[in-house]
MIGU-374251 format. One line per 4 residues: their letters; for each residue x, y, z of N, C-alpha, C. Coordinates in steps of 0.02 Angstrom, whole numbers, padded with zeros to 5 digits. Layout:
<atoms>
a) X Y Z X Y Z X Y Z; ...
</atoms>
This chain:
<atoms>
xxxx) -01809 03139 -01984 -01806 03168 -01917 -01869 03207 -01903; -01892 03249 -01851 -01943 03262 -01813 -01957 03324 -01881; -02031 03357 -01838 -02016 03406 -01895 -02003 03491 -01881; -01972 03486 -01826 -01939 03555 -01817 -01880 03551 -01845
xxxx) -01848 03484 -01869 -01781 03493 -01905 -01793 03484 -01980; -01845 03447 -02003 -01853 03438 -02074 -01888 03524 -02087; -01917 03555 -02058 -01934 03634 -02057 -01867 03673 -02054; -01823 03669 -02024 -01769 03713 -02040 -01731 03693 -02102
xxxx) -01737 03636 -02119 -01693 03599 -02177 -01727 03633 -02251; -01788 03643 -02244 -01838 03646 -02296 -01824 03712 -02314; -01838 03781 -02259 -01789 03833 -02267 -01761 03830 -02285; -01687 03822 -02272 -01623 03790 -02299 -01630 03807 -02381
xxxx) -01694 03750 -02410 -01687 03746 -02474 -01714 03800 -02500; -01783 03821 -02480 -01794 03889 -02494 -01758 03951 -02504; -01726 03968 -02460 -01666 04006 -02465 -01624 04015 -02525; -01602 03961 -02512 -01556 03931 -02576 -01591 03949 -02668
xxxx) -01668 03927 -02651 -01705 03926 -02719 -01683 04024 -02709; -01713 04066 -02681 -01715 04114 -02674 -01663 04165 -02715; -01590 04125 -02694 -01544 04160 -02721 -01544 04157 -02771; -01542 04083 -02806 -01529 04061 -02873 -01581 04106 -02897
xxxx) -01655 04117 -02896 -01703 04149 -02938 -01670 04225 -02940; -01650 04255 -02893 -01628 04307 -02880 -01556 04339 -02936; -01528 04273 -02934 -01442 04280 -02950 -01480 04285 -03040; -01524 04227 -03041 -01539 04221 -03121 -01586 04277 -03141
xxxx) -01600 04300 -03111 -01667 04365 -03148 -01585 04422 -03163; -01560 04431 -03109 -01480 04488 -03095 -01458 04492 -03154; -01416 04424 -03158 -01393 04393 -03217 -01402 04405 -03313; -01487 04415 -03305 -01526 04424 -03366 -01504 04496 -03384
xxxx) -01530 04525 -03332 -01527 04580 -03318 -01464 04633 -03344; -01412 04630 -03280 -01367 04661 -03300 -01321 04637 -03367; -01316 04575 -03400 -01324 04577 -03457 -01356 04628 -03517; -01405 04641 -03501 -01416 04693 -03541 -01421 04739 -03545
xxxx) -01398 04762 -03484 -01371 04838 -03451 -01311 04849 -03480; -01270 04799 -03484 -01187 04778 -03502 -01197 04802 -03579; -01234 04746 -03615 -01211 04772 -03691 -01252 04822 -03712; -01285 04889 -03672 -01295 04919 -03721 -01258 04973 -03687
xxxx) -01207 04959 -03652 -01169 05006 -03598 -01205 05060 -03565; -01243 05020 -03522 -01287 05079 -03486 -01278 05067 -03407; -01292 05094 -03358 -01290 05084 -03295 -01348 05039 -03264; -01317 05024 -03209 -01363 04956 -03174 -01434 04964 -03180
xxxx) -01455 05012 -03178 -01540 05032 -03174 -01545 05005 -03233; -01538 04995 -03285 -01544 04980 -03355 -01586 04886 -03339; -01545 04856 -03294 -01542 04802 -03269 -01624 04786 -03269; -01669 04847 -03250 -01755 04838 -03248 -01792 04851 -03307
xxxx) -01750 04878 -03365 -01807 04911 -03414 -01822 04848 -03474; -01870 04856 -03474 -01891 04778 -03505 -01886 04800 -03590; -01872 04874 -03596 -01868 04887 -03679 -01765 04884 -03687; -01739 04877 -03651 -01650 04838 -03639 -01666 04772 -03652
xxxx) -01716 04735 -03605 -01710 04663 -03617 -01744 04633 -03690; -01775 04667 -03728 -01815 04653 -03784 -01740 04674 -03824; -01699 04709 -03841 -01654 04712 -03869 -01584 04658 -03863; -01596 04621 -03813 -01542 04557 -03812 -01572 04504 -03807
xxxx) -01625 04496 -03808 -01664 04454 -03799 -01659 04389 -03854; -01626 04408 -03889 -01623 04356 -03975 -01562 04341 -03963; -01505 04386 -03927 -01454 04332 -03933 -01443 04276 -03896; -01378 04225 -03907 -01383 04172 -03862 -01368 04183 -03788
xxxx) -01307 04200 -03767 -01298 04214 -03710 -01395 04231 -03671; -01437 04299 -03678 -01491 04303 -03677 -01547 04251 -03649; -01512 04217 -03724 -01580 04140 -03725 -01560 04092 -03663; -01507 04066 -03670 -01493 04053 -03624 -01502 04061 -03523
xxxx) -01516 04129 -03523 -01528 04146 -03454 -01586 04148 -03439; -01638 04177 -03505 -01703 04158 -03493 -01708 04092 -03487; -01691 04040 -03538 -01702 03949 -03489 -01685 03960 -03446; -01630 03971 -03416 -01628 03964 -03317 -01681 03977 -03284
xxxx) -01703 04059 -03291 -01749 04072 -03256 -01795 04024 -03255; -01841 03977 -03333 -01898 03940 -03325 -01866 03875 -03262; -01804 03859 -03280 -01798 03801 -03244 -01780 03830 -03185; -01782 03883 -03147 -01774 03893 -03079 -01859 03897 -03050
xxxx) -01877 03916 -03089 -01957 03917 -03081 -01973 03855 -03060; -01957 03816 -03114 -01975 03760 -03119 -01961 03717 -03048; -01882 03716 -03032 -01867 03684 -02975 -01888 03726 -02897; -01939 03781 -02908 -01971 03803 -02846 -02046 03766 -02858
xxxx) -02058 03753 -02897 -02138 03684 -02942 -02110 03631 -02891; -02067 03608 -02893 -02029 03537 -02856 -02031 03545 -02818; -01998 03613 -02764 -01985 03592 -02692 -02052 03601 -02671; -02094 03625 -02705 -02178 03638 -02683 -02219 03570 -02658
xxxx) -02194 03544 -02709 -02204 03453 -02694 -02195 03408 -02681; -02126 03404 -02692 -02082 03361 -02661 -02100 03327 -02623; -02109 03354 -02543 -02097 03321 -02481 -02170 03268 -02494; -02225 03283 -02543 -02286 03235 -02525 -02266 03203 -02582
xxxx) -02219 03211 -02627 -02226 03154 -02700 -02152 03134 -02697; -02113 03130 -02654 -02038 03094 -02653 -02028 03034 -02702; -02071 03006 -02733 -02052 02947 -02767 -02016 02946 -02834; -02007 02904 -02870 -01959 02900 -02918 -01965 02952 -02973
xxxx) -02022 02949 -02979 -02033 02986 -03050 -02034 03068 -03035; -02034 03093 -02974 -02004 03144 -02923 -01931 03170 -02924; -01909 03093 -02917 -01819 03122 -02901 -01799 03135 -02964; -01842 03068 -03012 -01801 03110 -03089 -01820 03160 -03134
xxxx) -01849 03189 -03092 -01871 03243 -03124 -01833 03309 -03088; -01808 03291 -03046 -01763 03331 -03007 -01708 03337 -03037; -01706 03283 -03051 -01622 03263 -03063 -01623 03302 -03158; -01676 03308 -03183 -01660 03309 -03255 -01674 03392 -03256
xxxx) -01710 03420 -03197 -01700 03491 -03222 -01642 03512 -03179; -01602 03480 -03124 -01538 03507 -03105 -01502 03485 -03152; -01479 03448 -03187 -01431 03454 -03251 -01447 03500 -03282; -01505 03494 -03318 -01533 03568 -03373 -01508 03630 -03346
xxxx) -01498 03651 -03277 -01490 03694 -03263 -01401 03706 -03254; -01360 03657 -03233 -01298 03657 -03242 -01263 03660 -03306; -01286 03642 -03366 -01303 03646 -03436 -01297 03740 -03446; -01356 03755 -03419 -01348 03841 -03432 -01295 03876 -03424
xxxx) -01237 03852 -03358 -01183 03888 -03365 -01134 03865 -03416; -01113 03806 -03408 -01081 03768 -03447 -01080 03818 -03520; -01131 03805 -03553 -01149 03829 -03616 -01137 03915 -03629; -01147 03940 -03571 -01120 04019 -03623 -01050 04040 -03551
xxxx) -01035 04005 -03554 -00950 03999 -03501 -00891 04015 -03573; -00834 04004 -03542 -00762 03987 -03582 -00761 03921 -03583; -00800 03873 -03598 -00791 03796 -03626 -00847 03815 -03686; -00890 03863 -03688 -00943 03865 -03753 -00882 03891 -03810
xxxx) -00830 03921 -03789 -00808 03946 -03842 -00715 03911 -03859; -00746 03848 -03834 -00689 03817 -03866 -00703 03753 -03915; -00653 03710 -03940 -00677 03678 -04006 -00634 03606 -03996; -00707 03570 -03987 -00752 03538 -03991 -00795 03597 -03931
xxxx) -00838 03614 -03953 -00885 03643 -03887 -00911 03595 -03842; -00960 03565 -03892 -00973 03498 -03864 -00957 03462 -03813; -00896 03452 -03800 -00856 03411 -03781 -00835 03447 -03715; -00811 03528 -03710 -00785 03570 -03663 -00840 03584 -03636
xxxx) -00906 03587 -03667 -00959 03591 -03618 -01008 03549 -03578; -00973 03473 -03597 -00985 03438 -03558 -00941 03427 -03515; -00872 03436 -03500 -00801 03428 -03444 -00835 03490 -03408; -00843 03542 -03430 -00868 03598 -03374 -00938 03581 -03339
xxxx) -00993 03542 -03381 -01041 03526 -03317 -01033 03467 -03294; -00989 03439 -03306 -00967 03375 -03240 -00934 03422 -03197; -00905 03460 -03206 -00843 03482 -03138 -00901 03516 -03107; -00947 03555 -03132 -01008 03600 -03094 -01034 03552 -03068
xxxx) -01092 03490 -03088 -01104 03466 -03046 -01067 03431 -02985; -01004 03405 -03013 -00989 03359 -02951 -00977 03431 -02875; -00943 03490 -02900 -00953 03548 -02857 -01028 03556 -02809; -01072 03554 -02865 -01141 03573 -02821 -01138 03510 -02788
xxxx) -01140 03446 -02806 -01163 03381 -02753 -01102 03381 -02682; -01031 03393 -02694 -00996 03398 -02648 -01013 03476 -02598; -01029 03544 -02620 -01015 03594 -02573 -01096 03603 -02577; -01133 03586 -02581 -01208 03582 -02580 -01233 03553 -02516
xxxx) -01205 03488 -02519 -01215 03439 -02453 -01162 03463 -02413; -01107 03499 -02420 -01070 03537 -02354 -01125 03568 -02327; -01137 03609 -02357 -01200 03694 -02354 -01255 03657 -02302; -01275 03588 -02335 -01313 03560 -02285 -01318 03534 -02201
xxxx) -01268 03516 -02218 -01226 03495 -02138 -01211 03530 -02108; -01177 03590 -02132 -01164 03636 -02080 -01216 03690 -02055; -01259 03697 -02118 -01312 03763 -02088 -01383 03729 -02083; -01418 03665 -02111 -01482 03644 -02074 -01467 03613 -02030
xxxx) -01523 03558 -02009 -01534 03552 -01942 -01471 03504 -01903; -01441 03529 -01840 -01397 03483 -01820 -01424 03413 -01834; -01458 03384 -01843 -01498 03319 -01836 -01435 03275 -01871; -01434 03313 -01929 -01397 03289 -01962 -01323 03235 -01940
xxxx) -01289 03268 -01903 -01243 03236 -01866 -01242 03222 -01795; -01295 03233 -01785 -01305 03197 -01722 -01363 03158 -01704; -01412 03138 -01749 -01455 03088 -01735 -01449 03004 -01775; -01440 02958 -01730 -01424 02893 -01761 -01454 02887 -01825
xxxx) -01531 02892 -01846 -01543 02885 -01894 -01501 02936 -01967; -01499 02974 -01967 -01478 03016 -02026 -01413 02984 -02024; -01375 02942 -01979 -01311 02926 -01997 -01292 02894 -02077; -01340 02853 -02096 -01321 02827 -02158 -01341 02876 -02229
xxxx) -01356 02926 -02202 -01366 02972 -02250 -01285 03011 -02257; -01274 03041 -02205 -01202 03058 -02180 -01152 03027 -02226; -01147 02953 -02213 -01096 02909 -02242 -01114 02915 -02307; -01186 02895 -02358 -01179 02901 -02417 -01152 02957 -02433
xxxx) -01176 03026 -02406 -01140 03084 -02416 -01057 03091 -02424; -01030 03054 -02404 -00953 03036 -02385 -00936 03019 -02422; -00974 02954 -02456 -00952 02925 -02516 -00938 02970 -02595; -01020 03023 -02571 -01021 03038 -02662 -00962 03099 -02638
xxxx) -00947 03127 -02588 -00891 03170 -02597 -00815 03139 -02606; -00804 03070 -02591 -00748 03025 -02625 -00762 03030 -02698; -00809 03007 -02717 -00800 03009 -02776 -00809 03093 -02825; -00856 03154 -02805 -00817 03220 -02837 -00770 03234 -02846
xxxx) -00732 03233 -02780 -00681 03254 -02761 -00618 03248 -02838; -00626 03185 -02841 -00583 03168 -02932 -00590 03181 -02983; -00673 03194 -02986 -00691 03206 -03045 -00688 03307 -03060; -00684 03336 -03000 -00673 03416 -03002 -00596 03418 -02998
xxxx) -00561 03359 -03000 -00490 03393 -03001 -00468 03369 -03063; -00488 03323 -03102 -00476 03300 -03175 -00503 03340 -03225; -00579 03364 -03204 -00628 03407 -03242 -00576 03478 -03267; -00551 03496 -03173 -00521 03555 -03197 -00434 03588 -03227
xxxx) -00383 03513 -03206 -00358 03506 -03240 -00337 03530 -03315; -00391 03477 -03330 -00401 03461 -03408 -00420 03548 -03441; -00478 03570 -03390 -00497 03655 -03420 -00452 03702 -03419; -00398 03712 -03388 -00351 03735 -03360 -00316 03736 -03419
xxxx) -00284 03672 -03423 -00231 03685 -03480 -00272 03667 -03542; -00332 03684 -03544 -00346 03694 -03623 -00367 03799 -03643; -00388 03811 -03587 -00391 03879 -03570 -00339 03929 -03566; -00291 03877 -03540 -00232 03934 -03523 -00196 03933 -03560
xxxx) -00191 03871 -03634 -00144 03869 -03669 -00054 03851 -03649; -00045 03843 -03596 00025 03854 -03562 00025 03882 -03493; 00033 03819 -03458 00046 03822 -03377 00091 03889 -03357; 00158 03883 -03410 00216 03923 -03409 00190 04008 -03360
xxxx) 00137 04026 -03431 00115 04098 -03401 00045 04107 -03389; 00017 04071 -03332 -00048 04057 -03277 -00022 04126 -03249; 00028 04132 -03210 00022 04190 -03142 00046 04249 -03186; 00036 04280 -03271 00053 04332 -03294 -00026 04356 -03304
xxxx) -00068 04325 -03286 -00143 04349 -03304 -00199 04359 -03237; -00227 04407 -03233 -00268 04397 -03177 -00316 04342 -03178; -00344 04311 -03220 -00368 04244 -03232 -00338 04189 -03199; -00236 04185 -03217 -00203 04134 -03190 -00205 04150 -03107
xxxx) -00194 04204 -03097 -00178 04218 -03035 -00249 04184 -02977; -00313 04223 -03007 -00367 04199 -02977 -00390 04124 -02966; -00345 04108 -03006 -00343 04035 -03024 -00313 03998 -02971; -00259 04009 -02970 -00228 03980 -02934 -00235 04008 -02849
xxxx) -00235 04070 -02837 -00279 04051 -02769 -00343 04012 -02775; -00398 04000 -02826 -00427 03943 -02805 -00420 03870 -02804; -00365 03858 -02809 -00309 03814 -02810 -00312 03789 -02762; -00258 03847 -02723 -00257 03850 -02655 -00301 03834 -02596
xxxx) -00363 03849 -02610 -00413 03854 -02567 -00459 03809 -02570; -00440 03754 -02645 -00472 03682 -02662 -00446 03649 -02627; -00364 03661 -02613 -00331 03578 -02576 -00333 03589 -02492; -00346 03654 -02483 -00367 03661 -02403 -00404 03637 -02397
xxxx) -00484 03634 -02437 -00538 03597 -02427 -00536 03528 -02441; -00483 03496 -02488 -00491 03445 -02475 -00434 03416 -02425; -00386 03433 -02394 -00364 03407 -02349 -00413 03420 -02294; -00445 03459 -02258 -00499 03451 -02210 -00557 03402 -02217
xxxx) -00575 03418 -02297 -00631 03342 -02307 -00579 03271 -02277; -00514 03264 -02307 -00481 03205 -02288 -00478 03201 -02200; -00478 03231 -02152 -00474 03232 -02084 -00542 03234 -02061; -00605 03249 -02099 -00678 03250 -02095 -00697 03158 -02097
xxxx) -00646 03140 -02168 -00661 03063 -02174 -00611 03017 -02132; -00596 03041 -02083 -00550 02988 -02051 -00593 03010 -01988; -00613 03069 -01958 -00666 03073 -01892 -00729 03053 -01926; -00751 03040 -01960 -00824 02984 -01988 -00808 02905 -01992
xxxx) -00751 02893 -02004 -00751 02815 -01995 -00710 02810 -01913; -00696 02846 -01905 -00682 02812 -01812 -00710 02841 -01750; -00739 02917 -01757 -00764 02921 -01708 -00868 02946 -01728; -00886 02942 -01799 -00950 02945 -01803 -00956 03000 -01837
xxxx) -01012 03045 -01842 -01052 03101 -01894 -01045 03140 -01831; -01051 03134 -01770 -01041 03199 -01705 -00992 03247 -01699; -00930 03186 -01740 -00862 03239 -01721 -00848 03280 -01773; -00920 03280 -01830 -00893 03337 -01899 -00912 03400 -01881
xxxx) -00937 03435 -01828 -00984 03482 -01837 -00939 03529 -01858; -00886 03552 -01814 -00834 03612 -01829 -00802 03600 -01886; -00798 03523 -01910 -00752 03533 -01968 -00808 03542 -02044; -00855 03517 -02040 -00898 03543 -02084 -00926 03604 -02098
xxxx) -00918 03647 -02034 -00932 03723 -02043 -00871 03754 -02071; -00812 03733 -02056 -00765 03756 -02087 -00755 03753 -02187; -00763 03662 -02202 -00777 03647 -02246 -00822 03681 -02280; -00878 03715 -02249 -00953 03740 -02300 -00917 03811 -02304
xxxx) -00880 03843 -02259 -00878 03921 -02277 -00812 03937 -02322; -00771 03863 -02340 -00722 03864 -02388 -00743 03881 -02460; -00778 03814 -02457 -00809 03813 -02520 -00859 03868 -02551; -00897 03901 -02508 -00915 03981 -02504 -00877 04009 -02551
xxxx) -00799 04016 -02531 -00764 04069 -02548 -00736 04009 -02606; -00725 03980 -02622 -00719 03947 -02683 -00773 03922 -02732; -00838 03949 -02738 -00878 03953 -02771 -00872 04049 -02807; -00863 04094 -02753 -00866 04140 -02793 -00784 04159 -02821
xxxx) -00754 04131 -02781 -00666 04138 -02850 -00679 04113 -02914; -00728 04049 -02916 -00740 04035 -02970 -00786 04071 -03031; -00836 04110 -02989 -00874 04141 -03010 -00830 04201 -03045; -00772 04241 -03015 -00732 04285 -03044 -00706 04262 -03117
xxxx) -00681 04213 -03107 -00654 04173 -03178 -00678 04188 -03231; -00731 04173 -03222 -00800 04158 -03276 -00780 04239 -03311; -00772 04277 -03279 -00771 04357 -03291 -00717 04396 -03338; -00664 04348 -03322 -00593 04363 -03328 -00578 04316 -03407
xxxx) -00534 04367 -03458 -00517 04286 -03498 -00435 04274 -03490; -00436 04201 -03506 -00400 04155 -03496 -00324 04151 -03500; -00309 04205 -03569 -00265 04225 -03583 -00225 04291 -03600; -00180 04317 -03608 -00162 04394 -03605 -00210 04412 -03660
xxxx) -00237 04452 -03666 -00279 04507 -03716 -00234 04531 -03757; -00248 04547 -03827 -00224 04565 -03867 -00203 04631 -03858; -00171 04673 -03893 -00148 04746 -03867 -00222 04779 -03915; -00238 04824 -03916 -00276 04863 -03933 -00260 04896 -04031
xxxx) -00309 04898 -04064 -00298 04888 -04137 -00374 04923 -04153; -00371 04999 -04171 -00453 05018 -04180 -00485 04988 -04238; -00537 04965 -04265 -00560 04921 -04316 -00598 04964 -04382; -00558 04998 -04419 -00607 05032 -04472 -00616 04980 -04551
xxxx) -00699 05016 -04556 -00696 04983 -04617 -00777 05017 -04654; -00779 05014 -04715 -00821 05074 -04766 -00876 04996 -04805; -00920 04980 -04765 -00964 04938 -04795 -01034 04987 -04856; -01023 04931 -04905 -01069 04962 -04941 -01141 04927 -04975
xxxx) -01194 04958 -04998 -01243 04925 -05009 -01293 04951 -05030; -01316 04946 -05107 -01374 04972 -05141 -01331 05066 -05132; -01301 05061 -05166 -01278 05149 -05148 -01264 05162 -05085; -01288 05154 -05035 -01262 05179 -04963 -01197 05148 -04932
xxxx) -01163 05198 -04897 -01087 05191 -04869 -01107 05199 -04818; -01088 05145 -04768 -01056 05169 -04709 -00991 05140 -04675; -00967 05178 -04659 -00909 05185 -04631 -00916 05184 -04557; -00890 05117 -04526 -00874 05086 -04449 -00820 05104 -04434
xxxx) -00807 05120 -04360 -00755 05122 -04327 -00765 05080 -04261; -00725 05055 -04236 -00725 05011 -04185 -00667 05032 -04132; -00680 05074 -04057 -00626 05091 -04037 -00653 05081 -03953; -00589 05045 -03927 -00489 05049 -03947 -00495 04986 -03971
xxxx) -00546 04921 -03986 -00528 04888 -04028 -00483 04834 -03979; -00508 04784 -03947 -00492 04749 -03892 -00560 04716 -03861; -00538 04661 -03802 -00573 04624 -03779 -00608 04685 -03705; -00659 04662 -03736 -00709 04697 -03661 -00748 04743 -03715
xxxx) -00771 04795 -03682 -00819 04848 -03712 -00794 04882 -03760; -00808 04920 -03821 -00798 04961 -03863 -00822 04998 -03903; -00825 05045 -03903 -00846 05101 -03943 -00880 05117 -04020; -00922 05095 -04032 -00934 05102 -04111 -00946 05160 -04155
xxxx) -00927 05178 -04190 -00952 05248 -04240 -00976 05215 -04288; -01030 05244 -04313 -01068 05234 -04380 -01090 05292 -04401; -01055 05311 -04477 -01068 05359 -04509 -01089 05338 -04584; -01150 05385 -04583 -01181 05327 -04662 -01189 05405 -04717
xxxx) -01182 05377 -04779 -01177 05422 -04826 -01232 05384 -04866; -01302 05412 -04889 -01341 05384 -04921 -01339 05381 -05007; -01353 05358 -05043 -01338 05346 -05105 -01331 05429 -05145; -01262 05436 -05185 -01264 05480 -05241 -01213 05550 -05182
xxxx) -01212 05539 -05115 -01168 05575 -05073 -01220 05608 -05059; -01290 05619 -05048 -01329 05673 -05030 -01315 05660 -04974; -01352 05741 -04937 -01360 05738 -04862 -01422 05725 -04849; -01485 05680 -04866 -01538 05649 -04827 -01543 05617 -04784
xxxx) -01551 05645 -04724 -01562 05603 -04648 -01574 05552 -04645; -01507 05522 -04609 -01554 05445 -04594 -01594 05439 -04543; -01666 05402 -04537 -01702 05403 -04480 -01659 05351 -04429; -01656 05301 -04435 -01623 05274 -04385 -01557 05199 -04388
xxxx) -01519 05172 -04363 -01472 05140 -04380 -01457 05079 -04329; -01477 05028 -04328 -01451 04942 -04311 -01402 04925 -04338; -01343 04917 -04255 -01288 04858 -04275 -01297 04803 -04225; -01292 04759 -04276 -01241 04683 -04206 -01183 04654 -04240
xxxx) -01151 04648 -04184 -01083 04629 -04199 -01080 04560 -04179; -01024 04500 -04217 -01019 04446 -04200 -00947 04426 -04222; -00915 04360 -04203 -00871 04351 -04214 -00873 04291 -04227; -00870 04234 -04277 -00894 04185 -04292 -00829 04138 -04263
xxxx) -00769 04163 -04263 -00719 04128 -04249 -00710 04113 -04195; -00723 04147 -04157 -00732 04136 -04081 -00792 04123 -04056; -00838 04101 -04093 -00903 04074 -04056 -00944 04110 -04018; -00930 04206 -04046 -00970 04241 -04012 -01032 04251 -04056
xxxx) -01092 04233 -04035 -01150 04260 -04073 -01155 04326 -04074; -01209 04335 -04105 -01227 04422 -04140 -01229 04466 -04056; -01195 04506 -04051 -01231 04545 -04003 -01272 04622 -04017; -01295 04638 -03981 -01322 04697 -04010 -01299 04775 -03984
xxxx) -01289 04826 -04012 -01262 04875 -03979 -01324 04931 -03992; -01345 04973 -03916 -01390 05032 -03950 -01361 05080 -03971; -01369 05110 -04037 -01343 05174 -04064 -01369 05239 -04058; -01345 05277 -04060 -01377 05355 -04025 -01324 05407 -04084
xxxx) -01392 05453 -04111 -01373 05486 -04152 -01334 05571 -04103; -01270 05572 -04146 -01236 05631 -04099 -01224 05684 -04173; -01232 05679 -04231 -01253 05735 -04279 -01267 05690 -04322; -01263 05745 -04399 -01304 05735 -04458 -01289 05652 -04459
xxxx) -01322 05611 -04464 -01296 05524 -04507 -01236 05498 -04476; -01235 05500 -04380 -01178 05500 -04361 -01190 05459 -04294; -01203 05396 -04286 -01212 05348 -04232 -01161 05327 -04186; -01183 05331 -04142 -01115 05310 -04082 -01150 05251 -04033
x) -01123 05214 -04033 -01163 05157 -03970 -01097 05125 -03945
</atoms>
């Protein structure tokens, strides 16, 4: 189309790159504001991010960032190098990048990983290709549905959302009841609950996609406009329910159990406490007794904690001395 509409479309993508760079720098960020339990400002200090920086979760967000970089390299060029060796290069750093969530999600920490983290980036992508090309239709250029030419773009569009459409309801299915362990008690967890209003708010969208595909095969791409704006600001709000998920785990939490224990080594004791000893944040004490029971200061004290059973890598906690040989992080 002309190019006051391929100019608003191009925006469009810009925008879009914008957030993602934005969401992924955030992301890095308050991560390591999170584990060393500090407040959001923490989110900028680059001596926080050198301290998580080795674990996975970490590693992980730094690749995003290169490949968000990377796919602002692409849209730079794109429009003059469209050809094959273009699209697949598109195409191989938008997987790589759907890959990143996948991988430190609740499918990284189930078994086969492998396996759960590939069902979670099929259901992500077929999501981005179905509410991606909503996003498109409804907020770039009308051209879209109303100029003869873009019509067969329209219709392929139609098609690949026939075919998501199955593959995000099998994808999530399948995650569902491997996550939840038992349909039975979904609505006893804020996880189930969140869940299932996005449930809710999947089959609204796809009964409107179904009345979207019956005004595209009989009366054309003109008569979607209202129902595609509707469609794009659903899926809006069913991208970030999903995003809550991610936050929430899956199943009731264990009751609370403080964790003590007297590790020893070359003469030195120390004695861990872990409190209240539960899922989410917690409290560490480290009290060290140096060889023979003297009182010689310790200069300073590193923990990371991991859980091998659950597929949590090392994380790191900062410790802060509050008396004699007496760490709290």
């Amino acid at each position: 189309h002309d190019d006051s509409a391929g100019s608003s479309d191009r925006t469009l993508l810009w925008m879009a790159w914008l957030f993602l760079l934005v969401g992924s720098l955030g992301s890095f960020g308050l991560y390591g504001a999170k584990v060393v339990a500090g407040s959001p400002s923490d989110a900028i200090r680059p001596s926080v991010w050198g301290k998580v920086a080795g674990s996975h979760t970490a590693s992980v967000l730094l690749v995003r960032i290169v490949l968000v970089l990377a796919i602002g390299g692409l849209l730079l060029t794109f429009a003059r190098r469209a050809g094959d060796v273009w699209r697949g290069a598109a195409l191989a750093v938008s997987s790589a990048m759907v890959l990143t969530y996948s991988s430190i999600g609740h499918a990284n920490a189930q078994d086969p990983a492998a396996l759960w983290i590939a069902i979670d980036a099929m259901h992500l992508a077929a999501v981005a290709l179905w509410i991606g090309g909503l996003l498109m239709l409804a907020f770039g250029t009308s051209a879209w549905l109303t100029d003869p030419a873009t019509e067969p773009v329209v219709r392929r569009f139609s098609m690949t959302a026939l075919v998501a459409v199955p593959v995000i309801v099998a994808t999530g299915v399948a995650q569902t009841m491997k996550l939840a362990g038992s349909l039975d008690d979904v609505a006893s967890t804020s996880w189930g609950r969140t869940l299932l209003v996005k449930i809710a708010a999947v089959t609204v969208l796809v009964a409107i996609g179904g009345v979207s595909q019956w005004l595209l095969r009989n009366d054309g791409p003109s008569s979607l406009k209202r129902n595609v704006l509707v469609e794009a600001l659903i899926g809006i709000a069913v991208l970030g329910l999903a995003a809550a998920l991610v936050t929430l785990p899956p199943q009731s939490v264990a009751a609370s159990k403080v964790f003590t224990a007297a590790l020893t080594a070359d003469g030195v004791i120390a004695d861990v406490t872990v409190t209240p000893g539960r899922v989410g944040q917690n409290e560490i004490h480290l009290v060290i007794t140096p060889p023979g029971g003297n009182i010689a200061p310790v200069v300073s004290a590193t923990v990371q904690a991991e859980q091998q059973a659950a597929g949590i890598d090392f994380v790191p906690a900062t410790m802060e001395a509050i008396g004699p040989n007496h760490y709290t992080g």
